[in-house]
TORPA-4810 file (N, C-alpha, C, O; in nm, 3 decimals):
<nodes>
NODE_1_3.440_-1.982_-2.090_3.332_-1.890_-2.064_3.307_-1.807_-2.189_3.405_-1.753_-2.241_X
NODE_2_3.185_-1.792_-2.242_3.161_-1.732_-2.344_3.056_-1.618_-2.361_2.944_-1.658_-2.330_X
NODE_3_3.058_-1.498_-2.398_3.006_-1.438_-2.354_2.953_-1.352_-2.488_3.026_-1.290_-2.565_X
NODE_4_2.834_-1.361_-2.496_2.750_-1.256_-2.614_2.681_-1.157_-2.621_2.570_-1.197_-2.587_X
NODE_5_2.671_-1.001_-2.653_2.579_-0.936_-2.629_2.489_-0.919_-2.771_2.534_-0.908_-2.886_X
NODE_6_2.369_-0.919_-2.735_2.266_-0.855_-2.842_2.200_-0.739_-2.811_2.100_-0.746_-2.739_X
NODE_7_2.247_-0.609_-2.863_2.133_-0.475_-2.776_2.171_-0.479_-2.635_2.273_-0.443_-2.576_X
NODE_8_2.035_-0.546_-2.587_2.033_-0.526_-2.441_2.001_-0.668_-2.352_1.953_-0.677_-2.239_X
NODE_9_2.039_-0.754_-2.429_2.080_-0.878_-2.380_2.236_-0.942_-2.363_2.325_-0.922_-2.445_X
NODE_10_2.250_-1.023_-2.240_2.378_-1.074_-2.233_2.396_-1.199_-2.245_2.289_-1.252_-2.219_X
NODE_11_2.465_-1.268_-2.267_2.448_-1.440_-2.243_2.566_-1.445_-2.190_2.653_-1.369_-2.234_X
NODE_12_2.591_-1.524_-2.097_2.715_-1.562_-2.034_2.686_-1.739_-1.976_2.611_-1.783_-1.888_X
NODE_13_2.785_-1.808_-2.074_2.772_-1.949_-1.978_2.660_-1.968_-1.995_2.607_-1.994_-1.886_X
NODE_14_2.556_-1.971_-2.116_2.443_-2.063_-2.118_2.333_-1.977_-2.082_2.227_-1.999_-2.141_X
NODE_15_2.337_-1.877_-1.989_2.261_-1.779_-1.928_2.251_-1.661_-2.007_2.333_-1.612_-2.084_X
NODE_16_2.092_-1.607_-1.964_2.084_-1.448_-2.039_2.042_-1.378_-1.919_1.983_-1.439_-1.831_X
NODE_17_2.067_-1.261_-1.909_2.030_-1.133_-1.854_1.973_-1.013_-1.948_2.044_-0.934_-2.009_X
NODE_18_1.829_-1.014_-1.950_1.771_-0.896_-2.017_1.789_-0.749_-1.930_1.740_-0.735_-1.817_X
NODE_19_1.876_-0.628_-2.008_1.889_-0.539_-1.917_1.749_-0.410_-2.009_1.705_-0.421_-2.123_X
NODE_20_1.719_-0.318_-1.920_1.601_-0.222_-2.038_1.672_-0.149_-2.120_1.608_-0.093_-2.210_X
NODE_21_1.800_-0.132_-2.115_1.904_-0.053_-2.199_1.967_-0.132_-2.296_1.965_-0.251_-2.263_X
NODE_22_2.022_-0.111_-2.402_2.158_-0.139_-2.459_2.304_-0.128_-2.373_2.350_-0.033_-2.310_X
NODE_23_2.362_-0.276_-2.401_2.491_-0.295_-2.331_2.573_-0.247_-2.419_2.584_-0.275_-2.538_X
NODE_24_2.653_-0.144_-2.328_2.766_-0.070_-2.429_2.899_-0.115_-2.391_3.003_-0.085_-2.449_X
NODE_25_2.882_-0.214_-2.256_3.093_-0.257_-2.192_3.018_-0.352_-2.070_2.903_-0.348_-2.027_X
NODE_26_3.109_-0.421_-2.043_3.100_-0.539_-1.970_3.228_-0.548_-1.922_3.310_-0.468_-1.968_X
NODE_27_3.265_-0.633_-1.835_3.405_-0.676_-1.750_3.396_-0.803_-1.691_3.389_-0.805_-1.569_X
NODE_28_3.394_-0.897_-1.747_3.399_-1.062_-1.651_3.524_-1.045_-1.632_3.625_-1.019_-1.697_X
NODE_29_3.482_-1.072_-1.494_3.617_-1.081_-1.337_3.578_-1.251_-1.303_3.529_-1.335_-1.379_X
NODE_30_3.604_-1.260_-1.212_3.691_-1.440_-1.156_3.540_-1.498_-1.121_3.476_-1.593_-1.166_X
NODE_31_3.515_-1.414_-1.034_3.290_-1.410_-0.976_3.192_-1.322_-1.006_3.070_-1.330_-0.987_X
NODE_32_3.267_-1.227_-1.062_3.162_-1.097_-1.098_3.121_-1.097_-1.240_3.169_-1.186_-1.311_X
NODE_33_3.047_-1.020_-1.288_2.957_-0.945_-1.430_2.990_-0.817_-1.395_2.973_-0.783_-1.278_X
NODE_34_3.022_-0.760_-1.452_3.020_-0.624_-1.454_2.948_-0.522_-1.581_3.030_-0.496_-1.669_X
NODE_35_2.842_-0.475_-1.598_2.784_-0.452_-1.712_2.725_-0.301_-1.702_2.651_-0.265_-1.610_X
NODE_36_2.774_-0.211_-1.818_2.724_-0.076_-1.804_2.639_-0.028_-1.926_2.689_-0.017_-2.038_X
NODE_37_2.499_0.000_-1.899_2.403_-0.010_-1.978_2.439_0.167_-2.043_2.514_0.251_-1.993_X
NODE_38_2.362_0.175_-2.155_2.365_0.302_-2.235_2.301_0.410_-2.185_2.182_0.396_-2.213_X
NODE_39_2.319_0.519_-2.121_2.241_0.634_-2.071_2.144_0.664_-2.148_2.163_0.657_-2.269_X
NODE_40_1.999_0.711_-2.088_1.897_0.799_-2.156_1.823_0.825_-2.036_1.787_0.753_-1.943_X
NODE_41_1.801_1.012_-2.077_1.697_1.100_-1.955_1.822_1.095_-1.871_1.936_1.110_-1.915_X
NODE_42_1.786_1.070_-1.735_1.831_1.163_-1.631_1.926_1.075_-1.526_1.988_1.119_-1.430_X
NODE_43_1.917_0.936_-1.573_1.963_0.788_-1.486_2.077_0.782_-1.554_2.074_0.735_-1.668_X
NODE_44_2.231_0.839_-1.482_2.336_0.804_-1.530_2.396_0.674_-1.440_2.490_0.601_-1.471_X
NODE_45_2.331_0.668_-1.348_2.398_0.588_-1.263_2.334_0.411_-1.286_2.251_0.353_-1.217_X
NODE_46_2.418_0.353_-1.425_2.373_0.230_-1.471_2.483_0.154_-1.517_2.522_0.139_-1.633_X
NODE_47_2.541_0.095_-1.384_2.653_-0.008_-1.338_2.578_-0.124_-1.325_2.457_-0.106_-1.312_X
NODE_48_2.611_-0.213_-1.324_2.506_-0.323_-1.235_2.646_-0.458_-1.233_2.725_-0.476_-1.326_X
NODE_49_2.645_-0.544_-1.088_2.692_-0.617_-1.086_2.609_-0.784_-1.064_2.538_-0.840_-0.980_X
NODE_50_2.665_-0.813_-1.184_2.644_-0.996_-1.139_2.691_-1.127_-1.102_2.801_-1.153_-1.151_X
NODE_51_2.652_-1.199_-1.045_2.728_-1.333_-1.000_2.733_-1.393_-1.099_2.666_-1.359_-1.197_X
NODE_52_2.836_-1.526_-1.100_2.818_-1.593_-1.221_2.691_-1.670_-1.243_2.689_-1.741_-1.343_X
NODE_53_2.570_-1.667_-1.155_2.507_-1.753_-1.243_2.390_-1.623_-1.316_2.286_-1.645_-1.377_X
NODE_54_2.456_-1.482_-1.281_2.388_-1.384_-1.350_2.229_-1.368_-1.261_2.118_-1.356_-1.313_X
NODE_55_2.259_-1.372_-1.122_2.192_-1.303_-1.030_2.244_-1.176_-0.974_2.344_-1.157_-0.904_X
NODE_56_2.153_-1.093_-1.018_2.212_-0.896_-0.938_2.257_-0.883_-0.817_2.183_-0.895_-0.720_X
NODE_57_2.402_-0.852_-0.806_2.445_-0.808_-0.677_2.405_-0.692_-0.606_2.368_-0.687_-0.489_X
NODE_58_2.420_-0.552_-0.727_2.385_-0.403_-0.695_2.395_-0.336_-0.855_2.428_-0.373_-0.967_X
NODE_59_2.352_-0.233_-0.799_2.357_-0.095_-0.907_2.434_0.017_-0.843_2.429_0.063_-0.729_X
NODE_60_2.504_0.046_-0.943_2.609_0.180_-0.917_2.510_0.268_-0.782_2.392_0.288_-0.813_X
NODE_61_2.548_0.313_-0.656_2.553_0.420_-0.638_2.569_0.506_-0.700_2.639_0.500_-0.801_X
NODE_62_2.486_0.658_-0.643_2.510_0.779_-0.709_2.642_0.827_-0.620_2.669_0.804_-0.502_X
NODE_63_2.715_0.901_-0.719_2.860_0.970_-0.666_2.812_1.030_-0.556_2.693_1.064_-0.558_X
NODE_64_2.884_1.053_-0.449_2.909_1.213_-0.352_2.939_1.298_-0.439_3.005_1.264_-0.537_X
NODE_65_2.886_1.456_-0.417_2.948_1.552_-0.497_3.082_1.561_-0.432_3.146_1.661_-0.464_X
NODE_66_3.137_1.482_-0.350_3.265_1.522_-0.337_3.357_1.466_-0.430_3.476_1.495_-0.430_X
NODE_67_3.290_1.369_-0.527_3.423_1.293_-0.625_3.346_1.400_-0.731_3.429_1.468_-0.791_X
NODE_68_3.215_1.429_-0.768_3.188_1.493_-0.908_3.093_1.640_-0.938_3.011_1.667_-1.026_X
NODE_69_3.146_1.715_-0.825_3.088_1.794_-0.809_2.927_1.845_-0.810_2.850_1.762_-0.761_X
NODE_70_2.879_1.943_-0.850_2.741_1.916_-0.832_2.703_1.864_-1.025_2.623_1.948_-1.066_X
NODE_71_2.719_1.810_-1.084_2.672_1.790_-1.235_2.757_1.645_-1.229_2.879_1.641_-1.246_X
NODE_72_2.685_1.540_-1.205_2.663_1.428_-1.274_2.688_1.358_-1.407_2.610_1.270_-1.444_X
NODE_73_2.767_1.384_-1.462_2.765_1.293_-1.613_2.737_1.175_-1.609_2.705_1.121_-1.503_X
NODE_74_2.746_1.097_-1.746_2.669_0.961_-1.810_2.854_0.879_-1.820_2.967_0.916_-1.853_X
NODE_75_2.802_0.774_-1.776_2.979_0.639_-1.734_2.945_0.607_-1.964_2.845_0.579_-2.029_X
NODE_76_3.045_0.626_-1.990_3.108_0.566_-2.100_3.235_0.462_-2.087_3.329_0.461_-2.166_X
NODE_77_3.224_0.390_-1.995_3.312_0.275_-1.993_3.338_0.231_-1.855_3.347_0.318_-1.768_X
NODE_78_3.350_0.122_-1.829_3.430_0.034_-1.754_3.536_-0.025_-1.773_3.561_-0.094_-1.871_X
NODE_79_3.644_0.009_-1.636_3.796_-0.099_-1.663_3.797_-0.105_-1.521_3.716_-0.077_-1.432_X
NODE_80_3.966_-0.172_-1.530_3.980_-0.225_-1.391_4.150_-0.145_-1.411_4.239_-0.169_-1.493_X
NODE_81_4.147_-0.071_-1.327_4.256_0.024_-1.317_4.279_0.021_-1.219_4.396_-0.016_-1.208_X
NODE_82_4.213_0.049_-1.080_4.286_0.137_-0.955_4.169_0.053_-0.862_4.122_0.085_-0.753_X
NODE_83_4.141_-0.063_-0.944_3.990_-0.125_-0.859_3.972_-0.100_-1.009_4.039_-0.055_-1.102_X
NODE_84_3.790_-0.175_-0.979_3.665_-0.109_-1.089_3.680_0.005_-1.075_3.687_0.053_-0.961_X
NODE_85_3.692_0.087_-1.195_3.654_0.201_-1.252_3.560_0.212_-1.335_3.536_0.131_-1.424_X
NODE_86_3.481_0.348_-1.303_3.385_0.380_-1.421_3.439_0.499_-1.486_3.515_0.567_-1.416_X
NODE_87_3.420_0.532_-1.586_3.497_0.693_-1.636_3.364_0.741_-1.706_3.316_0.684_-1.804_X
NODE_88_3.318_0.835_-1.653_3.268_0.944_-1.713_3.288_1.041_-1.828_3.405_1.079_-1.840_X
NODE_89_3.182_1.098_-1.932_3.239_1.186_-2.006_3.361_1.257_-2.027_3.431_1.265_-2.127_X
NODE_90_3.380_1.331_-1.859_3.454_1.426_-1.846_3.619_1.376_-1.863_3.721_1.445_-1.861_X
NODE_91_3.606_1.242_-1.881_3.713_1.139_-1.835_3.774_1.115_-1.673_3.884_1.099_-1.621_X
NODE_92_3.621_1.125_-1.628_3.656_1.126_-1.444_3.659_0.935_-1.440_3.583_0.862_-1.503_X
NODE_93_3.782_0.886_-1.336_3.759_0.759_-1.297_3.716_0.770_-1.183_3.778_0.838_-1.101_X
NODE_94_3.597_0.703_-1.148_3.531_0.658_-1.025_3.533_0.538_-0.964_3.463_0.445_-1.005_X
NODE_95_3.629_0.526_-0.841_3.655_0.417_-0.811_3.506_0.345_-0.739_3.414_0.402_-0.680_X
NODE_96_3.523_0.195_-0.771_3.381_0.161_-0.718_3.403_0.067_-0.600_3.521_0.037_-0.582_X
NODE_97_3.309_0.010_-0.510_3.330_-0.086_-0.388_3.240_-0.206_-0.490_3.127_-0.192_-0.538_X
NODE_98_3.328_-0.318_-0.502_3.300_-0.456_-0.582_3.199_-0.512_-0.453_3.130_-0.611_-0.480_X
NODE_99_3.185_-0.451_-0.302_3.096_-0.534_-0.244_2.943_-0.443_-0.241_2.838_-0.501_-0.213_X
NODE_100_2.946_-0.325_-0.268_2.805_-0.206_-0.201_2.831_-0.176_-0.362_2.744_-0.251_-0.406_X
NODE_101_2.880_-0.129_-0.458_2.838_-0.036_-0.544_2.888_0.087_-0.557_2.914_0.146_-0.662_X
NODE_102_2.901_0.123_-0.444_2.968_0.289_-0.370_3.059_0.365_-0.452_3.103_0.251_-0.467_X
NODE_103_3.115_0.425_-0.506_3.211_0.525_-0.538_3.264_0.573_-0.407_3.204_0.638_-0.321_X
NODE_104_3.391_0.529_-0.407_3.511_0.572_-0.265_3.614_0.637_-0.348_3.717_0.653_-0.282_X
NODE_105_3.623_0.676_-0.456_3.696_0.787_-0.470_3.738_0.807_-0.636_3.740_0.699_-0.695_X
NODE_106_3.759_0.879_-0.687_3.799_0.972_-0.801_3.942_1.005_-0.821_4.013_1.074_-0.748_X
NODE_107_3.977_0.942_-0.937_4.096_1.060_-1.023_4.049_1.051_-1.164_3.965_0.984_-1.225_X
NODE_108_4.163_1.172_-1.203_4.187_1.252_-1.364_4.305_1.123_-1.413_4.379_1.084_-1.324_X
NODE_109_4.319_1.066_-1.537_4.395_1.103_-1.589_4.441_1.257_-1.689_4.363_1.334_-1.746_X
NODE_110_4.597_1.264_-1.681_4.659_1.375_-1.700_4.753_1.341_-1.816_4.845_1.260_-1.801_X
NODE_111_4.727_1.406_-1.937_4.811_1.361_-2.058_4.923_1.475_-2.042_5.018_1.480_-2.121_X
</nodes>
């Protein structure tokens, strides 16, 4: 499986996905795409999941203020920690649901 980004294009396996952003992190899992486009304006919430033949599953849900209070930050990365995680500026991990998109819950790492 080979996988290329240009800007705001992906190729995976022969396939492209044009996203309107610049791809800043990606995560190929076993069936999934996992791809988190570059924030601008007011849309932090730009997760997006794909199948392998790079058909859209979902887009990030917006948090509950119960994982991020009332102020929203912009996701600077994806991993796979505790589940999908997204981490925010603040270095908040937001756990995600690989089937809805959802955020089901939040931690800090603590140095």
């Amino acid at each position: 499986m080979k996988v290329s980004i240009m800007n705001n294009i992906l190729t995976y396996n022969d396939k492209s996905v044009t996203m309107k952003r610049k791809i800043i992190d990606y995560i190929v899992m076993s069936e999934y795409l996992i791809i988190l486009e570059d924030f601008t304006g007011d849309d932090y919430n730009l997760v997006y999941c794909f199948d392998n033949e790079l058909h859209k599953l979902w887009k990030i849900k917006k948090p509950d203020s119960k994982f991020i209070g009332q102020k929203q930050l912009p996701y600077v990365g994806i991993t796979i920690t505790k589940g999908l995680t997204v981490v925010d500026t603040l270095g908040r991990y937001l756990i995600i649901d690989m089937d809805t998109g959802e955020i089901t819950d939040m931690f800090c790492n603590r140095f």
